[in-house]
C-alpha positions as CSV (number, residue, x, y, z in Angstrom):
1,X,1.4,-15.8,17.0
2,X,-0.3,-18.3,18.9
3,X,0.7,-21.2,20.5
4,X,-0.5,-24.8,19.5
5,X,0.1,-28.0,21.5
6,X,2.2,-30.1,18.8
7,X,3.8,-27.3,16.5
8,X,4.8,-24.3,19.1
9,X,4.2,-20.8,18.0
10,X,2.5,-20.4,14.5
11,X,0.9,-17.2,13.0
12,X,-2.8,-17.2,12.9
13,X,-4.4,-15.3,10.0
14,X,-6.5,-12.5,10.4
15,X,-8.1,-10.0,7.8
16,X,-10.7,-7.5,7.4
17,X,-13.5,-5.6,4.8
18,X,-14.2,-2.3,5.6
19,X,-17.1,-0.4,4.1
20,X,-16.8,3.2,3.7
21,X,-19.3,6.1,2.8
22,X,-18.3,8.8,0.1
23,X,-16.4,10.7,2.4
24,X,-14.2,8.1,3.9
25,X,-16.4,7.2,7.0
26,X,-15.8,3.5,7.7
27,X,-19.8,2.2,7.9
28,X,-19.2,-1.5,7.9
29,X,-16.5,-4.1,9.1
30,X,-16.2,-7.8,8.6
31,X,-13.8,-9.7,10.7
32,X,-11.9,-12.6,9.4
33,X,-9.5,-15.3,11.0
34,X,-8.2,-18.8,11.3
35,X,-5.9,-20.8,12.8
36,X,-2.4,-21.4,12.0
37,X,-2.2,-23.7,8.9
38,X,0.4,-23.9,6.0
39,X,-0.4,-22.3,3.2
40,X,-3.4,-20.7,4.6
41,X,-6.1,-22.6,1.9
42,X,-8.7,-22.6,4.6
43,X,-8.7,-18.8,5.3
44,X,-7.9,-17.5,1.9
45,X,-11.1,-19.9,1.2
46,X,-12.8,-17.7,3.6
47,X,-11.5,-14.1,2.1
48,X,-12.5,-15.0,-1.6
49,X,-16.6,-15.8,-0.6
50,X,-16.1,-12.8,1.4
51,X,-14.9,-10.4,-1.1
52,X,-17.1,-11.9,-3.8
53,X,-20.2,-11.6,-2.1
54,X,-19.4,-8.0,-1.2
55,X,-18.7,-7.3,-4.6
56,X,-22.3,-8.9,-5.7
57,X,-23.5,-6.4,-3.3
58,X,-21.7,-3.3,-4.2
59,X,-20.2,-3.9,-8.1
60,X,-19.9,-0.3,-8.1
61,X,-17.8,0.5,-5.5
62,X,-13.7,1.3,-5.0
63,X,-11.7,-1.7,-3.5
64,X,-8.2,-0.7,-2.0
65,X,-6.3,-3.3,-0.8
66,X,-4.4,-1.8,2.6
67,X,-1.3,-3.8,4.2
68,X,2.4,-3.8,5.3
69,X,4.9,-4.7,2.7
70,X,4.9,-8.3,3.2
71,X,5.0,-9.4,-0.7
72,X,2.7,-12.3,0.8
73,X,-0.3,-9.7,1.3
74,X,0.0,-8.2,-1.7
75,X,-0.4,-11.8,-4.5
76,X,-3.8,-12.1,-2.7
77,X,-5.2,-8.6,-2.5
78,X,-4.0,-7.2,-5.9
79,X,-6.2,-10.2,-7.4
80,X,-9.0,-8.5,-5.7
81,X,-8.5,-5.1,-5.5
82,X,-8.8,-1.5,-8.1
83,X,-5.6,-0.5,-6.4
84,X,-3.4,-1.1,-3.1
85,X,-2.2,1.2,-0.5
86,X,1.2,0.4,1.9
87,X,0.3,1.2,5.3
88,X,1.1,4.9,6.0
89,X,2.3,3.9,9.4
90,X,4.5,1.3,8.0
91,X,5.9,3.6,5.7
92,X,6.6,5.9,8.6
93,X,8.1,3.7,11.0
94,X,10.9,3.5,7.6
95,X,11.3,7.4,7.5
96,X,12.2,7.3,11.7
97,X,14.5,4.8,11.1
98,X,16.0,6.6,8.0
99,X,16.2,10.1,10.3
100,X,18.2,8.4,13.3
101,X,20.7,6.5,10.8
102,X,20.9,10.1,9.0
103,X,21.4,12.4,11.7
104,X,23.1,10.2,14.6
105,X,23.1,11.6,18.1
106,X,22.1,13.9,20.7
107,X,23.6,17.0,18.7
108,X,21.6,16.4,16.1
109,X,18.6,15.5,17.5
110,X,16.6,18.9,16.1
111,X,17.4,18.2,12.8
112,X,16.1,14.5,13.2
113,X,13.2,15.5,14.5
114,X,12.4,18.7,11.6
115,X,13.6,15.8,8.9
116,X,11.5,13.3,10.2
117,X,8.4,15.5,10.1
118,X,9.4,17.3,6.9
119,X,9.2,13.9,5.4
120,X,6.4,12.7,7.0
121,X,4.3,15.9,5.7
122,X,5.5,15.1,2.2
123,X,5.0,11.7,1.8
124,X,1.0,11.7,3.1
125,X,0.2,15.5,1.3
126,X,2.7,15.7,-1.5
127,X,2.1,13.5,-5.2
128,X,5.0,11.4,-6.0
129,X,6.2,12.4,-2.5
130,X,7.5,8.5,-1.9
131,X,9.8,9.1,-5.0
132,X,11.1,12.4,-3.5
133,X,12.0,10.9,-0.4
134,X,13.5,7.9,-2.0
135,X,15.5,9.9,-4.1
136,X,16.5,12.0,-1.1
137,X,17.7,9.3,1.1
138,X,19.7,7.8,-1.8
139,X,21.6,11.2,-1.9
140,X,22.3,11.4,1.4
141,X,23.6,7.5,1.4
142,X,26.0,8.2,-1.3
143,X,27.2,11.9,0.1
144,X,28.0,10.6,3.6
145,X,30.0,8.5,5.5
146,X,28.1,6.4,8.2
147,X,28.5,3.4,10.5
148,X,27.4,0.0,9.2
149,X,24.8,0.3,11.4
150,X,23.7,3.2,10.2
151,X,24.4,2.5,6.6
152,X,22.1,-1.0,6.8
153,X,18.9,1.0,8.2
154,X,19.4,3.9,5.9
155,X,19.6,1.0,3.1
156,X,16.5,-0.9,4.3
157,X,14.6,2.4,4.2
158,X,15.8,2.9,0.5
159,X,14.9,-0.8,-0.4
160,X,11.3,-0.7,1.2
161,X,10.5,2.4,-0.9
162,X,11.8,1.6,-3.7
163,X,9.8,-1.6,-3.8
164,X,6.4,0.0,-2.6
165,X,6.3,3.6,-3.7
166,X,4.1,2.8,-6.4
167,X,1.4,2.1,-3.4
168,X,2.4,4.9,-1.6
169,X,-0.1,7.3,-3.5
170,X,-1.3,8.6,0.5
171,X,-2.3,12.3,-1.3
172,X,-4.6,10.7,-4.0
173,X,-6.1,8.5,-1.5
174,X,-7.2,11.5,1.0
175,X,-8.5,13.4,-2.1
176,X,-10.6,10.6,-3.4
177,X,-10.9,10.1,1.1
178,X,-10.1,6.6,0.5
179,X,-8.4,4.8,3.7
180,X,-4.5,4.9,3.9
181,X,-4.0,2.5,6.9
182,X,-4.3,-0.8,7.6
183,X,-5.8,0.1,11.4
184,X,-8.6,-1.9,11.6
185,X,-7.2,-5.3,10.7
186,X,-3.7,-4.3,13.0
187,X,-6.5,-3.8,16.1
188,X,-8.1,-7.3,15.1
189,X,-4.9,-8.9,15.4
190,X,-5.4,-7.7,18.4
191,X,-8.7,-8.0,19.8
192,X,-9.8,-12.0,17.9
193,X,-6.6,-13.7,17.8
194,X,-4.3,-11.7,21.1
195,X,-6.9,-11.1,24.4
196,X,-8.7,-14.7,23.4
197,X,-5.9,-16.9,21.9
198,X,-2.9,-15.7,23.7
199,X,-3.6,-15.9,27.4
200,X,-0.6,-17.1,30.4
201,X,-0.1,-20.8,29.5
202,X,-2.5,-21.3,26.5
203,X,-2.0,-24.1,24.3
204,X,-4.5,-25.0,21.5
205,X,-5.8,-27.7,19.1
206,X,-6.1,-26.9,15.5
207,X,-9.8,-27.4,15.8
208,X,-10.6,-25.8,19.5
209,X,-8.8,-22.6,17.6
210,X,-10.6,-22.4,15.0
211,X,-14.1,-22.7,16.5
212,X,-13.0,-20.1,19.0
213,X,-12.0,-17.7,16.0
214,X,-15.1,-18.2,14.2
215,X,-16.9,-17.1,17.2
216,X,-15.1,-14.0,18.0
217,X,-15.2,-12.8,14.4
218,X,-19.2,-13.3,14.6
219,X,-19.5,-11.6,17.7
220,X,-17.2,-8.5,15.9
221,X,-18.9,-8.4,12.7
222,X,-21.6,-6.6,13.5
223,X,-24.9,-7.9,12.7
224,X,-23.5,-11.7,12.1
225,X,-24.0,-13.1,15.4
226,X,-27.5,-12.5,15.3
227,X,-27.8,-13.9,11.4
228,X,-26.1,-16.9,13.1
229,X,-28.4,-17.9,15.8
230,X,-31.4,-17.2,13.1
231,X,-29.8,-20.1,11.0
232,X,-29.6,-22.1,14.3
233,X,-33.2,-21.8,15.5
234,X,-34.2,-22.5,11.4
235,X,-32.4,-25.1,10.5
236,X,-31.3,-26.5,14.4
237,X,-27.7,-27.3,14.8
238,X,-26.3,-30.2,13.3
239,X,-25.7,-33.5,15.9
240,X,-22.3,-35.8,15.8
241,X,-23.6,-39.3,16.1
């Protein structure tokens, strides 16, 4: 979230392509961004000449699309991806949520804790381990009494599994040593859009924002900056009159 001089606070967009070698090293990354706009046309313009010219580079290779669960994510990368992966931390963050609404309290505190990583283990090593645990917390919902409290975060654990654990498939992805985490694009929130953009009574323009965000994902992109200035120095930089 950044904040704009007429509109207040408004999510900028920010995305990655990661390049991996056969046995899941990530080689390459290119950084993508743009400032807050409805509807997004101007960075999803920017993703599909990305993708496309990285798949005219590399028809042969995998695509996994990795985010959160926000259905948003998921009607552009399915379009572009062989298959799509929920972020295993996301997932997690679910399951610790599930184990405190489960087993409430200080007295039961070791058997949150052996749950928690019991379920953790089995949804990253175990096939068809999401469906396991979705089943699991189901049971427990319907064999227990719990606070309304407890009952809604138990529930929104059930619902957000239920809904993704078809892209929870963490065990096939570290045999075939394909990425399960969305990392790299949750640190370039971070380090284009939050140290730059985000600063103690910073206020932007639409087009100040999105010159500064093109930079910084040049700088990132390794090997881009330097493609950049080339152009510049071939073609000079174009005047306003």
């Amino acid at each position: 979230m950044m904040l704009l001089c007429e509109d207040g606070y408004r999510e900028a967009m920010v995305g990655t392509i990661a390049l991996y070698d056969k046995e899941g090293n990530r080689q390459h990354t290119t950084y993508l961004a743009a400032s807050p706009e409805y509807g997004k046309p101007t960075f999803l313009a920017k993703l599909d000449s990305e993708i496309q010219s990285t798949k005219e580079a590399y028809p042969d290779a995998h695509y996994v699309g990795v985010a959160d669960g926000a259905k948003c994510n998921w009607f552009v990368l399915e379009k572009y991806t062989d298959s799509q992966t929920i972020d295993f931390w996301h997932a997690t963050e679910y399951l610790s949520s599930a184990a405190s609404a489960m087993f409430r309290g200080k007295k039961r505190a070791t058997e949150r804790i052996a749950w928690l990583e019991s379920a953790c283990h089995k949804l990253k090593h175990h096939v068809g381990g999401a469906t396991r645990l979705w089943n699991e917390m189901k049971a427990f919902e319907f064999e227990n009494t719990l606070s309304k409290a407890d009952k809604e975060s138990l529930e929104s654990a059930i619902t957000y599994f239920g809904n993704n654990k078809s892209k929870m498939t963490y065990a096939k992805n570290i045999k075939m040593k394909l990425p399960i985490g969305s990392g790299v694009t949750e640190a370039a929130c971070k380090v284009i859009v939050k140290q730059r953009m985000c600063g103690s009574s910073m206020k932007w323009k639409d087009k100040g924002a999105a010159s500064v965000l093109r930079l910084r994902c040049l700088n990132y992109s390794n090997g881009r900056w330097s493609q950049f200035w080339d152009k510049i120095n071939q073609y000079g930089l174009p005047m306003a009159n």
